[in-house]
N, C-alpha and C positions, 0 to 999 in steps of 0.2 A: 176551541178553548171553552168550555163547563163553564156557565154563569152564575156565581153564588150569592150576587147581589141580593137577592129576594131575601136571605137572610141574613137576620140581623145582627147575628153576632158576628160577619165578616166585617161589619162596622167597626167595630173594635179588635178586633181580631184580623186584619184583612191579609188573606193568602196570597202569598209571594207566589206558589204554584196550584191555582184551581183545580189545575185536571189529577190532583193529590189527595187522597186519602185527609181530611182533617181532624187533628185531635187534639181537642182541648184540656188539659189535666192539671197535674200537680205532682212528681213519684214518691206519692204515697202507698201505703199497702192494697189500696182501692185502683189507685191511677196505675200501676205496676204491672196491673195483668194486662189493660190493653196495650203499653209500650212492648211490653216482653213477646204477647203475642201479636203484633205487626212485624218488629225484629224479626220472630222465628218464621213469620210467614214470606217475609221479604216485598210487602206490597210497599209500595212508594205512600211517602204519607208524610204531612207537615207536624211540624210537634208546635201548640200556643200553650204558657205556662198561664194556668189559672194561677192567680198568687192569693194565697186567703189574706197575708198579712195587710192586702189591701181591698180584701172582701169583694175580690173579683167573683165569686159565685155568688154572690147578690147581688149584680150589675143585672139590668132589663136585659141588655145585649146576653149576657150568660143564660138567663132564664128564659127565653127565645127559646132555646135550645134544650134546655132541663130546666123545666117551671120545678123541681124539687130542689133546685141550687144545689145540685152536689154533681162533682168531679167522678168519672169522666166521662165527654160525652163527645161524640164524633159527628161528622157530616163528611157524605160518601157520596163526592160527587155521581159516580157510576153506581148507583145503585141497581135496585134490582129493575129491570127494564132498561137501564141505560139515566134512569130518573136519579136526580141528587136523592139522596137521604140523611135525617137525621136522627139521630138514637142515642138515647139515655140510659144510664144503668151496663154497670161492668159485666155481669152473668149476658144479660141480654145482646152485646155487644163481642163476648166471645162467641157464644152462640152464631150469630151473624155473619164473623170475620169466620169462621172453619165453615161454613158452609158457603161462604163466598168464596173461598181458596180450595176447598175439598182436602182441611188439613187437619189434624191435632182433633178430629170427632169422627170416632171407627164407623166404618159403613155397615158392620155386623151388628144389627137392632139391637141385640142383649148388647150388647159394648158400648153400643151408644147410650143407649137408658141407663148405663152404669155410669158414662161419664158423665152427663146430663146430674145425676142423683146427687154425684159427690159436687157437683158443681154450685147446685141447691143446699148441698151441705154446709159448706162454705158462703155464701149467701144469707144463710138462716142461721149459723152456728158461731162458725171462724169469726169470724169479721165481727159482727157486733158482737161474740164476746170478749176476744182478743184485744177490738178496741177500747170496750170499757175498763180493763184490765191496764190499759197502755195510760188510760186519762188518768187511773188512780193512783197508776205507779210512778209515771213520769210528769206528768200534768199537775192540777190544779189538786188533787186528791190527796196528793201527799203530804199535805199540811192539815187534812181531815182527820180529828183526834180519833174519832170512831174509825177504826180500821173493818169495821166490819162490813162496808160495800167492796173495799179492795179484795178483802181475803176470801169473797163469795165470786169475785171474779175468778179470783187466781184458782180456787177449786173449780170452776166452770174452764177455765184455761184448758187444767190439767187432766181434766173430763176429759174433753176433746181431743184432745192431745194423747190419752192414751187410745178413742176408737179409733183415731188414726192410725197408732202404732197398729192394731191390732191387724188393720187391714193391709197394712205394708210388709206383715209378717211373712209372707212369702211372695210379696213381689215388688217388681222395682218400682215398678209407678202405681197410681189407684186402680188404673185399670187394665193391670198386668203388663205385659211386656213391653207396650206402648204409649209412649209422653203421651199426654191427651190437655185440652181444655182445663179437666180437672187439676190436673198438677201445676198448672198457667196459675189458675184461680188462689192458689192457696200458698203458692210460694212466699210472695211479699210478705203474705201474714206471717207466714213461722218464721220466716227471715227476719220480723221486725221485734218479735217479741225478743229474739236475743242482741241482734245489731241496734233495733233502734230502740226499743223500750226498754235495753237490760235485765230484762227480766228473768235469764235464762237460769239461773240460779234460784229466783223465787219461785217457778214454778217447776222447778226440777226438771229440768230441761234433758238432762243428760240421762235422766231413766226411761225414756223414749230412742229406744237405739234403732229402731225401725225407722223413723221421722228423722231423726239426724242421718241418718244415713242416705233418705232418701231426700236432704233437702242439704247435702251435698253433694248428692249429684243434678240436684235441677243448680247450683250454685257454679259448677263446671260448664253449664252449657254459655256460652258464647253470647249468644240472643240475651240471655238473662243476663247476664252481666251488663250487659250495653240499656234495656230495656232498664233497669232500676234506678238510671237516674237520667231517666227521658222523662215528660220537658226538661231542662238544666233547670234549676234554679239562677231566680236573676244575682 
């Protein structure tokens, strides 16, 4: 049985099963990619709900583990060698898990470097723009009489939103015929701009028929279904 004592977020966190996959999160648009891709890989793996409302990502014990206090962050007993590991950052963490598994990152170099790209894209792009977009629409923003940080989001939104479409124009996933990382990576996000930030209306959601199309079929898959609202909320 894996001894995970040495670290300290087990102190608060303390694993029912060591010799398991740990993951500490929240299913938000960030925490979503690693529940969706453990679901689709099928590794055994314990789910701990970071809870912001009690600013559980500012706890010592959490920042052990991610000194940047952000969500989500794992510890892998069997690491590489057989050595526990732990790892920070959602891109870095799928990265990890498909080549721990040999899944969802093509073994053809150009395929790989494409999923990797879009992965970065998403990373760099999606995500903090999508999110600031979410703060102003749904959050504290909306009572900001200057609309004008919102509507630079929502133009940044809909940017992105259309290189997307453009790349999905002739195939089913980013990186053609096969689910990859990339598609993991960016789910949550477009899912959330219309399920959880409503915003699918404000940023013209529906003149994106490539992306709805394709984030109804990552919406079909199983894993992701189950994966969106891993940890439970308490």
């Amino acid at each position: 049985m894996p001894d995970l004592s040495a670290f300290p977020i087990t102190k608060r966190w303390p694993a029912q099963h060591p010799e398991r996959l740990q993951l500490y999160s929240l299913p938000t648009p960030n925490g979503v990619k690693v529940s969706i891709m453990l679901e689709e890989t099928g590794l055994a793996y314990e789910p701990h709900l970071v809870d912001f409302a009690k600013d559980d990502q500012k706890t010592p014990e959490f920042e052990s583990l991610n000194p940047n206090g952000k969500i989500p962050a794992i510890l892998d007993p069997d690491g590489p060698g057989g050595t526990p590991l732990a790892l920070f950052e959602s891109g870095a963490i799928l990265l990890y898990l498909a080549e721990k598994t040999g899944r969802f990152l093509p073994s053809d170099p150009v395929a790989r470097l494409q999923a990797i790209q879009w992965v970065m894209f998403q990373m760099g792009g999606v995500g903090p723009m999508f999110g600031q977009m979410g703060f102003f629409v749904k959050f504290a923003g909306k009572d900001f009489e200057d609309k004008r940080p919102r509507d630079r989001y929502v133009a940044e939104t809909r940017r992105l939103l259309g290189v997307m479409d453009v790349a999905l124009a002739d195939k089913r996933w980013f990186v053609g015929a096969d689910y990859t990382i990339a598609d993991i990576a960016m789910l949550g996000w477009v899912n959330a701009v219309v399920d959880f930030y409503g915003a699918g209306a404000l940023v013209g959601f529906d003149d994106f028929a490539n992306v709805k199309a394709w984030l109804a079929r990552g919406l079909a898959r199983p894993a992701v279904q189950r994966g969106l609202t891993i940890p439970a909320r308490g």
